[in-house]
N, C-alpha and C positions, 0 to 999 in steps of 0.2 A: 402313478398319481391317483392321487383319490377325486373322485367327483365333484369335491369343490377345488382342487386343481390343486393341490399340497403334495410333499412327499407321504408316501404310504409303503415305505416297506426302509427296512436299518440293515447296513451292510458292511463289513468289518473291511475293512482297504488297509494295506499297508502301501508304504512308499516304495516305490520303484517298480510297484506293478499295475499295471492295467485294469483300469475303472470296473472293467466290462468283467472282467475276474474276478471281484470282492464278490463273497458268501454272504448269501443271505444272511442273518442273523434272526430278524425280526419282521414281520408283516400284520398288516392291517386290513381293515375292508374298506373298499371303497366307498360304501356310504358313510366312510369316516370323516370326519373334517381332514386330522390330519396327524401324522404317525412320528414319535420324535424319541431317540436313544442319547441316553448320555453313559459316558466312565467317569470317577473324581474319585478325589481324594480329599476326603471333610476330617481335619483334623486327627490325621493320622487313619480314621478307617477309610477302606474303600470302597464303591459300589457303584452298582451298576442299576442306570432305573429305565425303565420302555414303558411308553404312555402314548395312550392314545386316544383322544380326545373326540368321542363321542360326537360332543356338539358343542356350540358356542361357549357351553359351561358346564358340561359335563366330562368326564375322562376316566379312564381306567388305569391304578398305576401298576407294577410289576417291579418289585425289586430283587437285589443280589447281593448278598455279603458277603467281602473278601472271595470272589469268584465262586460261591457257592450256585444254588438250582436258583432257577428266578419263582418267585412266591408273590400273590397279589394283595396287594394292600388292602386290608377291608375297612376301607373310608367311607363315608358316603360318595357319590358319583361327583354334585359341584362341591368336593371339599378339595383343598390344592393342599401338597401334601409334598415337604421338604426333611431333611435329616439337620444337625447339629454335633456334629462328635459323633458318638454312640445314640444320641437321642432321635426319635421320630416329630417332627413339627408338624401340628396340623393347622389349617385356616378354613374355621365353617362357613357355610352362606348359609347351609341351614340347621336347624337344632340335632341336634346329636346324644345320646345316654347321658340326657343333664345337663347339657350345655345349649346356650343359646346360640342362634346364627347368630355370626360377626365374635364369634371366639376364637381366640386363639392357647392351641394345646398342646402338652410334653409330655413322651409316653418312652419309656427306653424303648428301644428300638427292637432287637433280642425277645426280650418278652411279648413285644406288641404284635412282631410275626408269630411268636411260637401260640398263644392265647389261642384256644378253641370253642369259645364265644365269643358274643358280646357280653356280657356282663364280666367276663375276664380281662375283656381288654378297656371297660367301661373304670376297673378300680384299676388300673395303669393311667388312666391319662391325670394331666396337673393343668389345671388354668394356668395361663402365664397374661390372659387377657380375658374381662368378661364385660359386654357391654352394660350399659343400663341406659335409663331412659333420655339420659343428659349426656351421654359418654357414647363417644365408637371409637373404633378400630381404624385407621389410616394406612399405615404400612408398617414393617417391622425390617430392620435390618443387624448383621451380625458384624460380630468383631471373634477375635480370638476365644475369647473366655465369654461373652456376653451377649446376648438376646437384646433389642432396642428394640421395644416395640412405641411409635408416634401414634397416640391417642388425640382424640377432642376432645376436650368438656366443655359444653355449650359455647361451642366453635372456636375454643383457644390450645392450641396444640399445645400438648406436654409428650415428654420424651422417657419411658420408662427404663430404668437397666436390669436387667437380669444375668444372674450373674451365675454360670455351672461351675461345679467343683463334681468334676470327674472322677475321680480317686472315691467320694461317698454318692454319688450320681445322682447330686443335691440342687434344687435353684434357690436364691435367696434372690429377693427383689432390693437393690441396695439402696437407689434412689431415684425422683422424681425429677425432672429438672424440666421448666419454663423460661421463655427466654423473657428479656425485662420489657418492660410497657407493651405487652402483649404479641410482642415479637411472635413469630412463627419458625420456629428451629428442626431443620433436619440433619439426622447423622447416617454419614458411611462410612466403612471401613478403609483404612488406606491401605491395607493389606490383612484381611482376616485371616489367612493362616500363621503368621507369623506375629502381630503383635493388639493392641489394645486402643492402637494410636485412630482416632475418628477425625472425620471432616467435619466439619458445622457452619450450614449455612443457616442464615436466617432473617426473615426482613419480617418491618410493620407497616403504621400507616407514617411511621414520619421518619422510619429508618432506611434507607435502601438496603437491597440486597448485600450481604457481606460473607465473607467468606472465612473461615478459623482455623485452626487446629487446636486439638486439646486429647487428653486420656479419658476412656470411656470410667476409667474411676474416680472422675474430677472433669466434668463438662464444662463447671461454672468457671475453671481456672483454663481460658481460651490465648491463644496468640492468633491475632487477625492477619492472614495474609493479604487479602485483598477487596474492593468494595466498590459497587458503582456507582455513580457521580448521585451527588443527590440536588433535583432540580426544583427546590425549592427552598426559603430557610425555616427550617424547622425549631429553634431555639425558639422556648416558652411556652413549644404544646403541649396537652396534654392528652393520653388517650383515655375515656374511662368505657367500661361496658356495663350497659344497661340493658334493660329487661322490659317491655312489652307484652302485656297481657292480654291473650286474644278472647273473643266471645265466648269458646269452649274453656276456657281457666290455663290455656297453654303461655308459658314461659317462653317468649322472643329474642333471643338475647340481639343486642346491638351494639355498637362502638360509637362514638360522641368524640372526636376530636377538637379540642377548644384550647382557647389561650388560659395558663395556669393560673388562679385564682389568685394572686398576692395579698397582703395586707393592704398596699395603697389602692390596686385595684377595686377592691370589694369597700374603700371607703367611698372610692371616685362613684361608684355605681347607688350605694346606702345614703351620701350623704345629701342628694338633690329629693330621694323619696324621703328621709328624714325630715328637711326642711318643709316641703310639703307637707304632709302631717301634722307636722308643729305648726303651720300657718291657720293647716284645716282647725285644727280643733282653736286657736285663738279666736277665728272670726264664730266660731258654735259657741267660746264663753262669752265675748261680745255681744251677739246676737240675743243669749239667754240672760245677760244683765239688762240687756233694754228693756226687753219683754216683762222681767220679773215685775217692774212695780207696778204695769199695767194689768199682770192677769193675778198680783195680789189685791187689785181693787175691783177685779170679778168683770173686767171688758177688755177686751181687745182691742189692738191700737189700730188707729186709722189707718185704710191700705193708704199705700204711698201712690198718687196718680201715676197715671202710666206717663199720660202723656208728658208730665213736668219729668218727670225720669228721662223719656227719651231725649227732650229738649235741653235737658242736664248733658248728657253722651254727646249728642251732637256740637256743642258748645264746645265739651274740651274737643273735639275733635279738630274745629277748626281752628282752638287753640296752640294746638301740635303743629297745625298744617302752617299756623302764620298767615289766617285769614284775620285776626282780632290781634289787635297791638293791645302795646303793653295797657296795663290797668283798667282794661277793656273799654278803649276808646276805641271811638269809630275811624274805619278808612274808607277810602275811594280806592274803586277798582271800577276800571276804565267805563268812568263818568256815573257811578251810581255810587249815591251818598246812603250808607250804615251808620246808624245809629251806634250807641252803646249797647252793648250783652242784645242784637238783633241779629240772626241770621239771613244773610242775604239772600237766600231761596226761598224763605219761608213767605215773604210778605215784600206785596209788589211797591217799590219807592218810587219818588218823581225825580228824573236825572238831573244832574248838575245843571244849570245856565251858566253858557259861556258870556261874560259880560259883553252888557249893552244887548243880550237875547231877551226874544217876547217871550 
C-alpha cells in the first residue's frame, strides 16, 4: 500500500491460482498517492497502460503496443492521457507547445511514441477542443467512429462530434448540436466498440430530465425512452439568456424564465400605459389652451385659492360618502341641522329643538 493507503504495486493473477502467487508486474513508491494497470482493447488495437499518480493531479503514464516494451508518455505531469483506435487523446490543465489549459488533443499514437522531441511531437498533435474566453471544456465521451466533446459557451452546453476516418487517420468535426430552449444535453456510448448508437440525456429549467436514444450522426433525430415527472406546468414559459455587465466590462450571462410574450398579452400590458399618456398629454393641451389667452395678454392667471380647492375635494367627498343629499340639500345627522353646500365639521351649528323645548 502506498502511504496514502491505495494499491501500490500491479500483479498478473490468473484464475485458479493463488493470490499470494501472481508476479509482480508493476510497482510504485510509496509516497505515491496510488499505483493503477490496465490491458484493452480500443478498437481493434491493444494496450497496455501503468500510471501512477504522483499526486492529487499529477501522474506518470507508461504505455504498450500490441504487447510490445512499455515507453513513457511525454505529457506533461497534470495532463490525463487516453488512446482512440490508433490515436493518442490528451486533456490539458496546463498550456502545452501551443495550446492552452483546458484543451483537448490528437496525436497518432505510433508517431507520438516514436517522436524524439518536443517540437516533433508538438507538429503531431490536432485540437479537437480549444478554449476561449466564453467557451470551456466539460467532458468528452466516445462512440465507435466519434469524439463527443460537451463544451459551454457562456454556460449553455453544446455537444461537438468528431468524427475518425482510420483508413486516412483523418478527424472532421461534422457537427454542433444544442439541445432546445437551452436544454443541457449529454451523450454515451451504448456500446463503443461496436456501434455509433448514444444515450442523450438532457433537461432545462422548464424540461425535466429526459432520457433518448439517437445516432451519434443524427443527435437531433432522438426516440425518448424515458422522463421524470415534471412538478410543475410548464406550458407558456419561456427561457431567454441575458447578459450582466460587471464594473470591470465582464459579460454575466443569465437565464430569465418568463411567461411568452403574446399579442394579446403585450396589448393587455400597452394598452392601460397608452391610455395613460393619451390622458397625460389631453390634460397638458387643456392646461395650455387656458393659459394661452392669459400669458398672450402678458399676465398670469390668478392662483386658484388653496383653501376654496380643498373645500371643493372635501365636498365631493362627502358627496360620495352620502353625507349631502341629492341637489345639495341639507340633512340631520343625529340632531345637528346642515345647511346647503355646508360641511358638518367645519362650522359649529345649534342642535335641533325637540318641540315644546327652551
Amino acid at each position: 500500500m502506498t502511504d496514502s493507503g491505495y494499491p501500490r504495486t500491479v500483479r498478473e493473477w490468473k484464475r485458479g491460482t493463488p493470490l499470494e502467487e501472481a508476479p509482480l508486474v508493476f510497482e510504485g513508491a510509496a509516497a505515491d498517492v496510488s499505483v493503477g494497470g490496465s490491458a484493452y482493447l480500443d478498437r481493434g488495437c491493444r494496450y497496455e497502460m501503468r500510471v501512477r499518480s504522483l499526486t492529487f493531479y499529477t501522474s506518470s503514464h507508461e504505455l504498450a503496443v500490441d504487447g510490445g516494451a512499455f515507453a513513457p508518455v511525454e505529457v506533461p505531469a497534470d495532463a490525463n492521457v487516453g488512446t482512440f483506435a490508433d490515436q493518442l487523446i490528451i486533456s490539458l490543465r496546463s498550456a502545452w507547445l501551443g495550446h492552452e489549459a483546458g484543451s483537448l488533443l490528437a496525436a497518432p499514437l505510433a508517431r507520438f511514441m516514436a517522436a524524439e522531441d518536443e517540437a516533433a511531437r508538438g507538429a503531431l498533435l490536432l485540437s479537437l477542443f480549444a478554449p476561449t474566453p466564453t467557451c470551456s471544456l466539460l467532458s468528452s465521451s466516445e462512440t465507435k467512429n466519434y469524439v463527443i466533446v460537451s463544451a459551454l459557451e457562456d454556460v449553455v452546453a453544446e455537444l461537438r462530434f468528431w468524427r475518425y476516418d482510420r483508413p486516412t487517420s483523418s478527424w472532421t468535426l461534422e457537427r454542433s448540436f444544442k439541445g432546445e430552449g437551452y436544454a443541457s444535453p449529454s451523450a454515451s456510448a451504448v456500446s463503443a466498440e461496436e456501434s455509433d448508437a448514444i444515450w442523450l440525456t438532457s433537461s432545462s429549467y422548464t424540461q425535466p430530465t429526459t432520457l433518448a436514444i439517437a445516432e451519434a450522426a443524427a443527435p437531433a433525430e432522438q426516440e425518448p425512452l424515458k422522463s421524470l415527472p415534471a412538478f410543475y406546468e410548464a406550458a407558456g414559459l419561456q427561457t431567454q439568456q441575458l447578459f450582466a455587465t460587471s464594473a470591470d466590462g465582464t459579460k454575466v450571462p443569465y437565464f430569465l424564465i418568463s411567461r411568452e410574450v403574446t399579442l394579446a398579452l403585450a396589448l393587455t400590458l400597452a394598452l392601460p400605459l397608452a391610455l395613460t399618456l393619451a390622458l397625460t398629454l389631453a390634460l397638458a393641451l387643456a392646461l395650455a389652451l387656458t393659459l394661452l389667452p392669459h400669458l398672450a395678454r402678458g399676465r398670469a392667471p390668478r392662483r386658484l385659492d388653496a383653501h376654496a380647492a380643498l373645500r371643493l375635494r372635501r365636498l365631493r367627498g362627502l358627496a360620495h360618502a352620502g353625507l349631502l343629499g341629492r341637489g345639495g340639500r341639507g340633512v340631520a345627522r343625529e340632531g345637528v341641522r346642515v345647511r346647503a353646500g355646508q360641511h358638518p365639521r367645519r362650522r359649529r351649528v345649534r342642535p335641533a329643538l325637540a318641540p315644546g323645548g327652551a
